[in-house]
C-alpha positions as CSV (number, residue, x, y, z in Angstrom):
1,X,10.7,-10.9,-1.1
2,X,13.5,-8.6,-1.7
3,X,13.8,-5.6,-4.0
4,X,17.3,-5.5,-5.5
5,X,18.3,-1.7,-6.7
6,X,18.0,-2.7,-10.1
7,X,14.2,-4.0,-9.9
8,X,15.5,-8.2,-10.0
9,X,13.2,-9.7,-7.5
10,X,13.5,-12.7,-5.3
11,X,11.0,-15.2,-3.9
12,X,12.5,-18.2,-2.2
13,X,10.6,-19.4,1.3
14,X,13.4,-22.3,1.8
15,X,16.5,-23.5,0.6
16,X,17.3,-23.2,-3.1
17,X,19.1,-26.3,-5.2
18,X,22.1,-24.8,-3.8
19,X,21.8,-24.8,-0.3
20,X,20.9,-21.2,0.0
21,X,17.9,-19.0,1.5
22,X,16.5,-15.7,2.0
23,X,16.8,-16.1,5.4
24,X,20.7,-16.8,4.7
25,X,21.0,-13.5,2.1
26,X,18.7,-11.4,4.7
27,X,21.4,-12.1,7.6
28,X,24.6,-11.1,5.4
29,X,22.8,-8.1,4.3
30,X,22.0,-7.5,8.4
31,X,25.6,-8.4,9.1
32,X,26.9,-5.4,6.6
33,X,25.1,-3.0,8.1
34,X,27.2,-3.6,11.2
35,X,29.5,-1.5,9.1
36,X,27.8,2.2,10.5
37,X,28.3,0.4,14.2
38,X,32.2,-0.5,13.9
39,X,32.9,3.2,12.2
40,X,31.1,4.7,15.1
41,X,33.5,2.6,17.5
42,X,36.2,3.7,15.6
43,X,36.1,7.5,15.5
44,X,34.9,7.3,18.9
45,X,38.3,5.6,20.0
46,X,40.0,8.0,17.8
47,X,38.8,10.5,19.8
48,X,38.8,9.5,23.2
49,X,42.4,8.1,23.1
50,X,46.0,9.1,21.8
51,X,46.3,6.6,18.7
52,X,48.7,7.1,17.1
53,X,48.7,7.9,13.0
54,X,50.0,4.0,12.6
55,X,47.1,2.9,14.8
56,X,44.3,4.6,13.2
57,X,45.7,3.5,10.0
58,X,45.3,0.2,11.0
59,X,42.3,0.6,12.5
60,X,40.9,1.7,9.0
61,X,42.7,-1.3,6.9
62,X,41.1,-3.8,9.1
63,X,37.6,-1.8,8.9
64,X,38.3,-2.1,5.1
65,X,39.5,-5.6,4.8
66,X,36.8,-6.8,7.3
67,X,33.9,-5.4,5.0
68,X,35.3,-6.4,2.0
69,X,35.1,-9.8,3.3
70,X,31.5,-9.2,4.2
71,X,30.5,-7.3,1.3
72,X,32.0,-10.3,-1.2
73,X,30.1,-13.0,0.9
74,X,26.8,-11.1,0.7
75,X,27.3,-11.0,-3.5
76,X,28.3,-14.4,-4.1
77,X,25.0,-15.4,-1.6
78,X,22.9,-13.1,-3.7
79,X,24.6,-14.6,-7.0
80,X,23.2,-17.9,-6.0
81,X,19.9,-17.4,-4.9
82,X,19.7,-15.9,-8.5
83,X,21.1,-19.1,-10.3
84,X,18.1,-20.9,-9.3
């Protein structure tokens, strides 16, 4: 069971009519927290080499596109399991 932010809750043991668990919701919503891991490797590299402005730009528009990615597939996974 999950508690959604706004109270919705969720009970699905197995696979839903679409094809889609908890377990499958539970390890998108694992796999965005990698998120606080890849910022630490980031300022960490920031700091312990020269980058230059360029390269820590583009450090932090890959960071951005990468979780957006993530971020969009853990909604439409959670958007499912709620069609039900």
């Amino acid at each position: 069971m999950i508690r959604h932010r706004h109270l919705v809750r969720i009970q699905s043991p197995g696979p839903t009519n679409k094809g889609v668990s908890m377990h499958e919701l539970e390890e998108k919503i694992m796999s965005c927290w990698n998120v606080t891991n890849d910022i630490e490797l980031a300022y960490e590299s920031v700091l312990e080499q020269d980058l230059t402005t360029d390269q820590i730009a583009n450090l932090l528009i890959g960071l951005h596109q990468l979780y957006e990615l993530r971020f969009n597939q853990l909604f439409s996974t959670y958007e499912k399991l709620l069609k039900k």
